[in-house]
N, C-alpha and C positions, 0 to 999 in steps of 0.2 A: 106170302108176299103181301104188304100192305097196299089198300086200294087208293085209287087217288082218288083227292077230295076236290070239292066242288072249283077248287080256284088251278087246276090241273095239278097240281105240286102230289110227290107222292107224299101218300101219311105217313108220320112220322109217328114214333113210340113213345108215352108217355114221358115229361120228363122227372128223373130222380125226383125223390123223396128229400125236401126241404132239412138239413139237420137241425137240431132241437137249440134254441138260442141264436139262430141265423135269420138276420130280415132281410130279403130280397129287397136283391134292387131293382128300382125301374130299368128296364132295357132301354138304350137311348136309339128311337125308332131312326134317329139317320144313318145313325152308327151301321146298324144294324141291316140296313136296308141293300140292297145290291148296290156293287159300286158302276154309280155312273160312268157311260162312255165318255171318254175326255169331248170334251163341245171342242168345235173351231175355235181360233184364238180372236176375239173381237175386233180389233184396231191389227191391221195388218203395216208393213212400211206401205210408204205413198209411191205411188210412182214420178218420174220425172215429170218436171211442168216443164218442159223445154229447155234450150241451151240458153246463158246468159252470153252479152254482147260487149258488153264496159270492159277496159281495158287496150293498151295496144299489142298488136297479135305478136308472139315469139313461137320461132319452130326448136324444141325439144326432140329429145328421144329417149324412152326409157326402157328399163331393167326388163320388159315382158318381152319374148321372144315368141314370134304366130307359130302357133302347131296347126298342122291340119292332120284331118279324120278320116282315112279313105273307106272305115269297114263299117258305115253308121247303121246296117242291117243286121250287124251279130248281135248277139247278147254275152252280158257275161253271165257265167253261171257261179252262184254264192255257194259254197260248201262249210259246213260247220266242222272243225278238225278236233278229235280228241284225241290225248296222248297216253297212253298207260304204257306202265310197265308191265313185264311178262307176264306177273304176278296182281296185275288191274290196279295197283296203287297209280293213281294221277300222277301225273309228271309234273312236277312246281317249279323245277331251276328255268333261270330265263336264260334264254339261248341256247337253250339244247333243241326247241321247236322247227328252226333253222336247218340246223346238221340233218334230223330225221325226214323232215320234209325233202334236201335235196336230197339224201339217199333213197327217199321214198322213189325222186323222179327219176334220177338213176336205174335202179333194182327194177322197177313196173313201168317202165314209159312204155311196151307194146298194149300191159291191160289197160294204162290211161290212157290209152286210144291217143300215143305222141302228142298230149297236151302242154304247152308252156302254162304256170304258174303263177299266180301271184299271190304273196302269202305273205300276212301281216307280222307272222312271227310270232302268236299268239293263236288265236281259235278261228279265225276266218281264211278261208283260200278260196279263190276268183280262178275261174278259167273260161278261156273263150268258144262259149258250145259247150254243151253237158257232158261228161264223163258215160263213156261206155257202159259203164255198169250200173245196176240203182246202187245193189248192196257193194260199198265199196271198204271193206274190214283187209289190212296188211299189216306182213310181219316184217318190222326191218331192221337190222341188226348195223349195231352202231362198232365200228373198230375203231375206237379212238384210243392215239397213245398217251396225249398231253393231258387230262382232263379227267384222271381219277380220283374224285374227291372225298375219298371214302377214309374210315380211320387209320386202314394198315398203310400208311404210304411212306414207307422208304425213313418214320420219324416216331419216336417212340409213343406209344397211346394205346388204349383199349386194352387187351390180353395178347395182342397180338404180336409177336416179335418181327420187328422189322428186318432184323436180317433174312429171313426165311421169306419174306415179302418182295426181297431183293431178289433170293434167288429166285426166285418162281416167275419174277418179271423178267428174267435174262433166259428160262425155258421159253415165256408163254408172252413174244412182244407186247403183243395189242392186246388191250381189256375190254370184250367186246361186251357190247350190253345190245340186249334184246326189248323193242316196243311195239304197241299195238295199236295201230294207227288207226280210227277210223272216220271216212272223210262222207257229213251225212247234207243232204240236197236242205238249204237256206230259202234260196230266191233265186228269181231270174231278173235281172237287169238290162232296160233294153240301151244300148248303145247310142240309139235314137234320141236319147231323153236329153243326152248335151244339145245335141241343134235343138234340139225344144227351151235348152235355156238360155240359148244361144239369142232367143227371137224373144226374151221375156219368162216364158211359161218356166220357173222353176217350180220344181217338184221333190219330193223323196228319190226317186228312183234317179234327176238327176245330179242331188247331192253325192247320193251310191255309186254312180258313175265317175263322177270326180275322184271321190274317196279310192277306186280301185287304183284310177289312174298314178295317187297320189306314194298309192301303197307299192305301186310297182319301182317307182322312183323311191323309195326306201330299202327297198329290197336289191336293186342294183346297187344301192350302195352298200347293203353289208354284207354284201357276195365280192366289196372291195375291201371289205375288212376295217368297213368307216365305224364308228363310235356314230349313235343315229339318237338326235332328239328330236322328237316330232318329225318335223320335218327339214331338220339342218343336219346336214352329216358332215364329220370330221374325220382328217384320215390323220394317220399315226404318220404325222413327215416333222421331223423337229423345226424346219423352218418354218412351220404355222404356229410351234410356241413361242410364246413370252411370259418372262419372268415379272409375275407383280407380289413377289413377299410373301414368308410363311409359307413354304411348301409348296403354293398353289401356280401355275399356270393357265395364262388366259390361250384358248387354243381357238386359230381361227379355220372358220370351212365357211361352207356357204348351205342358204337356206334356196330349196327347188319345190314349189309348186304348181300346181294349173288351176287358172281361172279362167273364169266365161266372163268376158266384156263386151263394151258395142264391138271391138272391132274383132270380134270372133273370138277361138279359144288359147291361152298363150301361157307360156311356162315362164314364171316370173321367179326369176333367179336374182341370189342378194348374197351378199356376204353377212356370212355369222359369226358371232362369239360366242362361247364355253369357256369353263373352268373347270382343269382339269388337276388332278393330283399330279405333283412330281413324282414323274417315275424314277427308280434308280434306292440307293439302299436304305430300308426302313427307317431305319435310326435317323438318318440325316433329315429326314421327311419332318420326323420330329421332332428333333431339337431347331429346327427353322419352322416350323409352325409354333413350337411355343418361345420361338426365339431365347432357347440357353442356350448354354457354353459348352455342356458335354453331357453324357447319358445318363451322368447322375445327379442331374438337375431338374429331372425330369418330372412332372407332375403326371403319374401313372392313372389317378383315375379320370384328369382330363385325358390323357392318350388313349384310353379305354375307349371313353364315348367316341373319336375320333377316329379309329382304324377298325371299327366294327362293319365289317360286310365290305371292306378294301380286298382285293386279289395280289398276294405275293408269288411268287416265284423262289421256290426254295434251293439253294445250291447243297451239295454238288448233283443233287439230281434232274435239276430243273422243270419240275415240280410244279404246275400251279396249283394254288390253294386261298378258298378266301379266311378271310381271320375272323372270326366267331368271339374270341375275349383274349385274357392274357390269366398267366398262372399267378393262385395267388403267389406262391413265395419265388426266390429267388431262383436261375437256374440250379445252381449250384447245391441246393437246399431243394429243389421239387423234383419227389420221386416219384416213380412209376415201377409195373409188375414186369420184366423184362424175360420173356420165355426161350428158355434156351435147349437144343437138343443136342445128347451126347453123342459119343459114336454108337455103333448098332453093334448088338450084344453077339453071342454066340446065333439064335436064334433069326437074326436078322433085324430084328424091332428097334426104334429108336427109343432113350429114355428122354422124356420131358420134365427139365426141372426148372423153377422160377428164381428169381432173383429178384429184391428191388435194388435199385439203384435210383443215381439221380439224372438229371438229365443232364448234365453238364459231363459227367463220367460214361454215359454212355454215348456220345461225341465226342469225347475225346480219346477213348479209354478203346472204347468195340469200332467206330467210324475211323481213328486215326483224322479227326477233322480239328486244327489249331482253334483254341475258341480265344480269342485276344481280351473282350472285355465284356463279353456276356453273362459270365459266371455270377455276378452280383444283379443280376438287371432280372425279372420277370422275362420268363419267355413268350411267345407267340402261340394260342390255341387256335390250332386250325381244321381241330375236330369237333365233337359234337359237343353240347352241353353235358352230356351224362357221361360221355365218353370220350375227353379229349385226348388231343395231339399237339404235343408240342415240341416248338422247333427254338433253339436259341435266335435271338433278337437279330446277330450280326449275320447267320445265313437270309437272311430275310430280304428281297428285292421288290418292292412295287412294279407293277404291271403297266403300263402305260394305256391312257385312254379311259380314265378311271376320273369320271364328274365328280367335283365338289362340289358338293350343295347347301353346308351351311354358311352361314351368313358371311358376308366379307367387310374387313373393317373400311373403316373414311378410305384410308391411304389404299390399301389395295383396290377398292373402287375406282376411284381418281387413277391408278396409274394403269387400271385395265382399258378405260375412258380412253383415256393420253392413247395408247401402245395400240387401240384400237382404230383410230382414226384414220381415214384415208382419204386422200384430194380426188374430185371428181373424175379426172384422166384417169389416175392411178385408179379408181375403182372399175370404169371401165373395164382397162386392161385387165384386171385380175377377173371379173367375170367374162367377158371373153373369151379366157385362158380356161377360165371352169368348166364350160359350156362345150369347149373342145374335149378336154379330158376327160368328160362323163360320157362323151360318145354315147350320148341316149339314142342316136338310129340304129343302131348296132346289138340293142336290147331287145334278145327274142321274142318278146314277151310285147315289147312296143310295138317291134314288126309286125305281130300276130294282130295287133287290133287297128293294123295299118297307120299308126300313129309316124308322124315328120317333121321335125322343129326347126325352124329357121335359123340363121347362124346370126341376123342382123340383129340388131338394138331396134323395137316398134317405134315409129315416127308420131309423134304428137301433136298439137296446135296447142299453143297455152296464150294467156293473156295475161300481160301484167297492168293489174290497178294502180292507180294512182295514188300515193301517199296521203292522208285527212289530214287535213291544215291543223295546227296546234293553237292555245291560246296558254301565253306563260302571264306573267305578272305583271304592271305598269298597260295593261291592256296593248300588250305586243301580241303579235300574230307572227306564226313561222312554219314552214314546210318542213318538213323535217325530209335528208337527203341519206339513199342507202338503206334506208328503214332504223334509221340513227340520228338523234338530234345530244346536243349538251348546252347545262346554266350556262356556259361562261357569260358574264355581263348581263347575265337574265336573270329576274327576281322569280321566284312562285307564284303560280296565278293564286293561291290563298293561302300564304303564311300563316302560320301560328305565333303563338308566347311559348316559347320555352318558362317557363316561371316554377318558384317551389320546387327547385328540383335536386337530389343530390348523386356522385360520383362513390360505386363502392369497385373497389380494386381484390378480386378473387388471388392475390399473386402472381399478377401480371406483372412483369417487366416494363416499365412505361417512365416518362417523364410525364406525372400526372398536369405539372401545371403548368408545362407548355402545349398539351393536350384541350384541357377545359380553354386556356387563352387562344388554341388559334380554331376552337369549335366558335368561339363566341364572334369571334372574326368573320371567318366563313358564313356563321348563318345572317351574319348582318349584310355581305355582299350579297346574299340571297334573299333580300328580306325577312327575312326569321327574328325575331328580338328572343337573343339568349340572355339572359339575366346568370350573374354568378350562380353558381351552386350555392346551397346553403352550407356543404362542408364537404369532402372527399374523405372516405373510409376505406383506411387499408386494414385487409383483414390482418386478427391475432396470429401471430407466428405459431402459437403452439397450434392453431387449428388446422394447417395447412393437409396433414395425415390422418384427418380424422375424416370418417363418411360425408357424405356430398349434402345431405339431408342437416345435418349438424353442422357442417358450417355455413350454410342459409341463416339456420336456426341462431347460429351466434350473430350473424352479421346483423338479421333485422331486430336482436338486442341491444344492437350501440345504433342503428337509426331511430330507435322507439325512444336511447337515452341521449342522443343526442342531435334530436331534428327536434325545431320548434312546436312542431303537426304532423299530418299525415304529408308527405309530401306529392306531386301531381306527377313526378316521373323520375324515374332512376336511369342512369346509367352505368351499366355494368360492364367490368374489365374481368374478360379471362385468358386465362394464362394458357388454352389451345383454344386452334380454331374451330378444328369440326366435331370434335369427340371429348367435350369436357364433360363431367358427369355431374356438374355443380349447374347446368341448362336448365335441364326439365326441372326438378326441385325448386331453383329459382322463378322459373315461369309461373309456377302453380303457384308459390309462395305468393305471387306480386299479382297476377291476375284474377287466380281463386278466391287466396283469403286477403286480400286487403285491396284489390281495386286499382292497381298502382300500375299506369305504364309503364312499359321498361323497354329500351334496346343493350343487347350485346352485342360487345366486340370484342375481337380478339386483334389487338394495334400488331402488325409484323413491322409496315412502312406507311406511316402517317404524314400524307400529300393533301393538296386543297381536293384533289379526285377520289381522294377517299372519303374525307372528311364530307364531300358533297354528298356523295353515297349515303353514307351514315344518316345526315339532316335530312335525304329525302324521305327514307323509312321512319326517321320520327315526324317529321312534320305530316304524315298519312296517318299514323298513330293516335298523334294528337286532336285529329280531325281537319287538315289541313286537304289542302289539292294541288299536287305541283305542276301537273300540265292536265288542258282540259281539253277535249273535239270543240272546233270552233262548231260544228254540226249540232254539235250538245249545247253549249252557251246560246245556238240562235234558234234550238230548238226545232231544226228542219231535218232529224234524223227520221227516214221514210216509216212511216206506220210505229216506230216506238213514243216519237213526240207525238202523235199527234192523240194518244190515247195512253193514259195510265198504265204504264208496263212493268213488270214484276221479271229481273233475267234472274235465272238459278245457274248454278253452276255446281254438279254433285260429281264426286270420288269418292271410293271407298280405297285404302290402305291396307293392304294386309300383311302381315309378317315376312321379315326377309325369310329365302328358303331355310333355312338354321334353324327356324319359331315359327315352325307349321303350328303349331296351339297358341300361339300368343294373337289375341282379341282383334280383330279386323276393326279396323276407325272410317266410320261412314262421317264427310262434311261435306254440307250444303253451304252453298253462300247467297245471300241477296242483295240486288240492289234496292236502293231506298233515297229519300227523298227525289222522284222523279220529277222534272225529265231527265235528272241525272244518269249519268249509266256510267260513271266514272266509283261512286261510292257504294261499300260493301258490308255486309254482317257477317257473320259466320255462326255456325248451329254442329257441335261436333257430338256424335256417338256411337261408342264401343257398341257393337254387334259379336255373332259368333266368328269363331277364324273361318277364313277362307270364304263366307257369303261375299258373292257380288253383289244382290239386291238389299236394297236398302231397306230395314225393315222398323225405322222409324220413323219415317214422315209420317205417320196420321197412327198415334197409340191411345184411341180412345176411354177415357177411364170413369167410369160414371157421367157425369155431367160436365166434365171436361176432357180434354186433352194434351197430350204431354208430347206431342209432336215435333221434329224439326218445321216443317212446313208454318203450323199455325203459329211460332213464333216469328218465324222469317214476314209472314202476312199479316201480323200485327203491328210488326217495327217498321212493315212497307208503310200501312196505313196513318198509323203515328206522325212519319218523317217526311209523308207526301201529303200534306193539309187535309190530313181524314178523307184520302180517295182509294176506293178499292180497284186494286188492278183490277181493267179490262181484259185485262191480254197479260200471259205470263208464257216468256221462253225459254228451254229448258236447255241445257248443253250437258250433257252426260258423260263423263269420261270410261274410258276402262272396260269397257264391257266387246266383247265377242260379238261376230252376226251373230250366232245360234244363240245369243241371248235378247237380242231384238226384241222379240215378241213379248219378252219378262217385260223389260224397260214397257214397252205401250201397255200391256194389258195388267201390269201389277203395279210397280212404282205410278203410273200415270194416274189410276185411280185412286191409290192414297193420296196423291195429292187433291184430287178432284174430291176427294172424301171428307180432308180438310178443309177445304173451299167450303164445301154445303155444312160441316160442322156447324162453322161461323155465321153461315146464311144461304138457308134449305133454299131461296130464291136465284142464287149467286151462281151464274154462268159463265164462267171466265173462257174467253179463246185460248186456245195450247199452240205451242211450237217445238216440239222436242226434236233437238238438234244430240246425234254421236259424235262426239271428236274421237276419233285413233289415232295413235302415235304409235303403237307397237302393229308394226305390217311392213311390207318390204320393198315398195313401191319406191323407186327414184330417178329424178327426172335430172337430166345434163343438157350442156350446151353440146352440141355437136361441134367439134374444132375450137373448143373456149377453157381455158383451163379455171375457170370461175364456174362459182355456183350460181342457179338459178337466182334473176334477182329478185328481190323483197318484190311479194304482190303476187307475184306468179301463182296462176289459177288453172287446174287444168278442168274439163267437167265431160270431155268426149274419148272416144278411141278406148283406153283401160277403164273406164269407168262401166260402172253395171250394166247388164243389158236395159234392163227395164225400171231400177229402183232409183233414188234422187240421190245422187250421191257428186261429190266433188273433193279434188286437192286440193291446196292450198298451201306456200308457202311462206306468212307472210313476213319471217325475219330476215338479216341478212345475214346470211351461213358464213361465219367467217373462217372455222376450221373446219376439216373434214368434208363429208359430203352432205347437202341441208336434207333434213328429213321432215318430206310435207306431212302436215295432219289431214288423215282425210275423217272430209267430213259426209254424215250419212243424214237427210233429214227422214225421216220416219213419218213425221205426222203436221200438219200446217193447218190449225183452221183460222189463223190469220190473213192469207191470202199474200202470202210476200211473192214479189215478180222475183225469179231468177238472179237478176240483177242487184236488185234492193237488196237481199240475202246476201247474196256475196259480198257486199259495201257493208253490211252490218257484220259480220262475221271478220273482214279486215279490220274494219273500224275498234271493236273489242281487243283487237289485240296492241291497240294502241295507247289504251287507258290503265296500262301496269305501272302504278304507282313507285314499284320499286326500283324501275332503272329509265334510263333516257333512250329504249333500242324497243323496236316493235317487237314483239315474241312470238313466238311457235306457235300456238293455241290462243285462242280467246281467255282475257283476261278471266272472267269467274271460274274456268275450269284450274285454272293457277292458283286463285286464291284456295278454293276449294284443298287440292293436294297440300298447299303448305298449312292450313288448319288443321288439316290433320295430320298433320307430320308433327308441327309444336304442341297442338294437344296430347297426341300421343305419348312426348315426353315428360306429360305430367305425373305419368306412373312406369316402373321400368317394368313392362312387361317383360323382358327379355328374361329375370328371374325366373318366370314360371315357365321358360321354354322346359323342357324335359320330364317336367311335372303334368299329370294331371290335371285338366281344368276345374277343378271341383272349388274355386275361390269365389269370394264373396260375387254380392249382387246376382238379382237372377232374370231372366228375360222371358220371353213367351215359355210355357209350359212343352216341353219334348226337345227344345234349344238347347247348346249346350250353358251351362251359367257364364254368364260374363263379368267383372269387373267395371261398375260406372266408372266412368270419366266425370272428375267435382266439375260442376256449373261454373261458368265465368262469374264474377263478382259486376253487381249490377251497373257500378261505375265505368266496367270496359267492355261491356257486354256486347255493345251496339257500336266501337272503337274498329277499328281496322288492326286487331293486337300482332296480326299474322302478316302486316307489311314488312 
């Protein structure tokens, strides 16, 4: 045994002998060194600085319904659950954990000592009070009839003959399978730790606590045989679908959790949407997803990617099965080994002799099953890779309750949007309705931890602010009524020139030159001076069929051969609205490599209400302002006029679900020229997929930096008479509480890192503001079939026990139900009153340049998304969904590589290109 040496550590053995031609490397001592305990997270959220008072008081009620606690002395007890089969392979299919678990409770509830359950359906189970036993190892045997998913099943594949798989299932009903359960002691949870977060103090233990509670209401629901995402569960009732195109179904249910607020603990119930596959016969699924005419117009290796790991239903056995691939060749044409046995000899024995056949002849030929049009079409594998099972195409039924998750086009977005909407009553009613037929007091498992939820809607106090005075053009001043103002008879508080400018037509259907005559019209009743075009360019007929890239590439050959110069702004006509593919190419074209403003349109009905539309996004473009805070013109906006202030506004974009690897777009926006807070920059870049944290504000590279931030701070500096922000506010979109702590202690600090780059002496004050819009908070009039109006603040009752947090509603919800942003502030060394904050926070969402209606969100966290949404289309990522990330450009070393986004061209750099 080696002795230990002086620093306690035992001695360790000489190391190997260097081989011959090898030079050591230095070991890198940090590398190397133990790993540090994680330290505390430095900058924690702030607590509340009290209730704000502005506004006049409105009584609400919203979507959280009060639970109360009667057992707050149990614990819950944590168990780790493993699953093997008989034979100790790990159990991997999802949803078998489920069935074993209740049978487990079944079979043993005297040895689990009559314990109700909570189990996440994966590797955790919660119980109230520890389990009788320490060592808790059971055997429990699964009889299921529907859910054999094995090669022999009733369809030709592997060596196995199906008919002999028949008979054997008409001896031997049930196909029992055997597991070996063992359920091993996790943690103890005390019950107690809610009213501890009740009163402020959150904790670990009572996030845990939540989380059980959370997991029990998931688990009621799929003991109702809900479809469960997170935490929104759907049931299988056809009046919750609707038809939005291609196959797909939006399926509505509702989303059930518990929180802790001041006004105690409350199960906040909301209605949800999914997307589900059309269930009903495969074929149809597919030719309405690739929208053909019949089955053999089918694009097979798109349908491949597209029905891999779907659940059929096979007739006439009824059968489920998930599909795995498809055969290469035709039914008709794809054979298999078909084992068949004779009658039995003198001796008694059976002979076994083989056959191939194909699978079309063995359906029709041995099954007696009509096959009408499968015989030419690839069949359905729905066995293993090495050893498949296939089934013709037309026995083939979708499963219902089966998520879509790749990406959905414009139009089925829009019409899932539309089909989703509901009027403030009418949502009411249907959570109401929910809240009764979940019958959560009736839930064993609830009752065990004395858990009771109220049947009412929670009573609220809100406030609505008062509208900020506007300043339009001609130095008029106006209120804007509703959270809604319009030009009519009103000029731009700072018009532009339209000048140097020309019209190119992508194949749009238009009357080009009564178009350009009543644009020039219009911007004259607005003050805008539009000067003729210098010429309008309809694209070449023959390019119309040619890639998107190439007819860019023609069109800026006849502006280069027929415009005087470069010209200062283009306007472009295309021929769709939401999904042309000639957008991003163009954008990059006109903003990357040549500098050149540009708006598109897509003309359907061209009104003076459109055409105002239009003018106002160019005249923002251009460098214009069409309505200003009169608070901003006099310069009495609380603590931001009164000191140099820098507002950011960051998003990150990452892939629709369809293009989980396609590049996540981090954009930051700045304001500039202060005391402005109306005017913006934008700073956009490709990071890895799916990173929420931003991980290019502050990219230090030798003796400079290549940062978002230190560009946003140089263009502040430049456009504000050489002042460096005092104070810089931060609005952060998108991000999770459980990412809280990133945003203060990681993003905050590259920014602060960038700060000192510039100037080691530079202290700037911070304000880091969360907007959320994805949460399920919603606030009604009690007896009012309107939505809450524009201004509505709420910051008591559902709000956090102890963290600074507040709603906000400040548009005016004209469809559906309004969905407030609530906002979180995190960290203040500005010192904003209560008050001030929530007037600044309205205030911002009054200065969107691109329409005349207050918005959801403060203005920079909007520009932000839409910077990254049109940058994004300067490369089609979507290409490289299904591929590999291994494409150009490369980012931090252990990153995955990403693809840059090309740099604005320096002419629109500092341009509002994204109004």
């Amino acid at each position: 045994m080696n002795s230990p040496t002086e620093d306690g550590t035992e001695g360790l053995p000489p190391p190997p002998p260097v081989p011959p031609g090898v030079v050591p490397i230095k070991a890198d001592s940090e590398r190397c060194s133990p790993p540090k305990k994680p330290s505390t997270p430095k900058r924690i959220p702030m607590p509340r600085r009290g209730l704000a008072k502005r506004g006049h008081p409105i009584q609400l009620v919203t979507n959280h319904f009060k639970v109360s606690v009667r057992n707050v002395d149990d614990y819950f007890y944590h168990y780790s659950v493993n699953l093997k089969y008989e034979d100790d392979r790990p159990v991997d299919g999802k949803g078998v954990g489920r069935k074993v678990i209740d049978k487990l409770h079944q079979t043993y509830d005297s040895e689990l000592g009559n314990k109700e359950f909570a189990y996440d359906g994966e590797k955790s189970l919660f119980t109230i009070g520890s389990l009788p036993q320490v060592k808790n190892e059971f055997l429990v045997v699964l009889e299921d009839a529907s859910s054999n998913r094995t090669a022999a099943n009733g369809s030709p594949g592997g060596n196995d003959s199906p008919g002999e798989n028949d008979r054997k299932r008409l001896r031997r009903p049930y196909q029992t399978k055997s597991f070996k359960v063992e359920l091993n002691y996790a943690a103890k949870i005390p019950m107690q730790s809610i009213a501890m977060a009740l009163k402020g103090h959150d904790t670990e233990n009572s996030q845990e606590a939540l989380r059980v509670l959370d997991i029990i209401l998931r688990q009621h629901a799929a003991k109702q045989g809900c479809l469960l995402v997170r935490q929104s569960f759907f049931q299988n009732n056809p009046s919750n679908f609707t038809d939005i195109g291609g196959g797909v179904l939006g399926c509505r249910g509702f989303h059930s959790s518990f929180r802790t607020s001041q006004g105690g603990l409350s199960l906040n119930i909301d209605v949800s949407t999914t997307m589900i596959v059309k269930p009903g016969p495969l074929v149809d699924f597919i030719i309405e997803n690739q929208k053909v005419r019949d089955p053999f117009s089918i694009d097979w290796a798109k349908a491949k990617r597209m029905l891999k790991n779907l659940r059929i239903k096979a007739s006439p056995t009824n059968m489920e099965y998930k599909i795995v691939g498809l055969s290469e060749l035709p039914c008709n044409q794809q054979m298999f080994t078909l084992k068949q046995r004779t009658a039995k000899d003198a001796n008694g024995d059976c002979d076994a002799h083989t056959t191939e056949i194909t699978v079309y002849d063995y359906f029709v030929k041995h099954r007696n099953i009509e096959l009408r049009y499968s015989g030419d079409l690839p069949c359905i594998n729905v066995g293993k890779p090495k050893k498949p099972t296939y089934l013709p195409l037309e026995l083939c039924t979708l499963v219902s309750l089966q998520r879509y998750t790749k990406a959905l086009s414009t139009l089925q977005r829009s019409s899932l949007v539309e089909k989703s909407r509901q009027k403030p009553q009418e949502r009411m009613s249907v959570l109401s309705n929910a809240l009764k037929y979940n019958n959560y007091d009736a839930d064993p498992m609830l009752q065990a931890c004395g858990v009771s939820i109220s049947a009412q809607f929670t009573q609220v106090d809100g406030r609505v602010l008062q509208a900020p005075k506007l300043k339009v053009g001609n130095g008029e001043d106006f209120m804007p009524r509703n959270g809604r103002w319009n030009f009519n008879n009103k000029k731009l508080f700072e018009a532009t020139c339209v000048d140097k400018w020309a019209v190119v037509n992508f194949s749009a259907r238009c009357d080009m030159r009564n178009l350009v005559r009543d644009l020039i019209k219009c911007g004259k009743m607005k003050g805008i001076q539009v000067d003729d075009p210098f010429v309008v360019l309809e694209e070449n007929p023959s390019m119309r069929r040619a890639p998107a890239p190439a007819r860019v590439e023609d069109m800026f050959e006849q502006i280069k051969s027929k415009l005087p110069g470069a010209p200062k702004f283009l306007l472009c006509l295309l021929s769709e609205r939401k999904n042309s593919d000639v957008y991003g190419p163009w954008k990059r074209k006109c903003l990357a490599e040549f500098g050149i403003v540009t708006q598109c349109i897509a003309p359907q009905r061209v009104n003076d209400q459109y055409l105002t539309n239009v003018l106002l996004k160019i005249n923002a473009k251009l460098g214009g302002i069409n309505s200003l805070l009169l608070q901003e013109r006099m310069t009495k906006i609380p603590l931001v006029s009164e000191s140099p202030t820098l507002i950011l506004g960051m998003d990150v974009s990452h892939g629709s679900p369809g293009h989980s690897d396609v590049p996540s777009i981090a954009a930051v926006v700045g304001s500039r020229q202060w005391p402005s807070i109306s005017r913006y920059r934008a700073c956009v870049r490709t990071q890895s997929p799916k990173v929420e944290m931003i991980d290019s504000l502050f990219k230090p590279a030798g003796s400079d930096d290549d940062g978002i931030i230190r560009e946003l701070l140089i263009d502040f500096y430049t456009s504000s008479g050489k002042r460096k922000p005092d104070q810089i506010i931060i609005f952060r979109d998108g991000v999770s509480e459980s990412q809280f702590n990133q945003v203060l202690n990681i993003e905050l600090d590259q920014i602060i890192e960038a700060c000192k780059f510039l100037d080691e002496q530079w202290c700037p004050k911070f304000l880091v503001i969360i907007a959320q819009k994805n949460h399920h908070t919603k606030f009604f009039q009690p007896g009012s079939p309107d939505n809450v109006p524009p201004g509505t603040v709420v910051d008591n009752k559902v709000c956090h026990p102890r963290n600074y947090d507040f709603y906000m509603c400040s548009h005016a919800g004209m469809i559906g139900t309004t969905r407030p942003t609530h906002y979180h502030v995190l960290h203040d060394e500005i010192g904003f009153a209560p008050d001030d904050l929530q007037e600044l926070v309205h205030c911002l969402s009054y200065v969107y340049q691109r329409s005349t209606t207050a918005i959801s969100v403060v203005a920079p966290v909007c520009y932000a998304h839409l910077a990254a949404s049109q940058m994004g289309q300067f490369m089609k990522f979507d290409d490289m969904s299904e591929t590999s990330s291994s494409h150009g450009g490369v980012t931090a070393p252990g990153a995955i590589p990403v693809p840059e986004l090309p740099r604005l061209h320096e002419k629109v750099c500092s341009s509002m290109f994204f109004c």
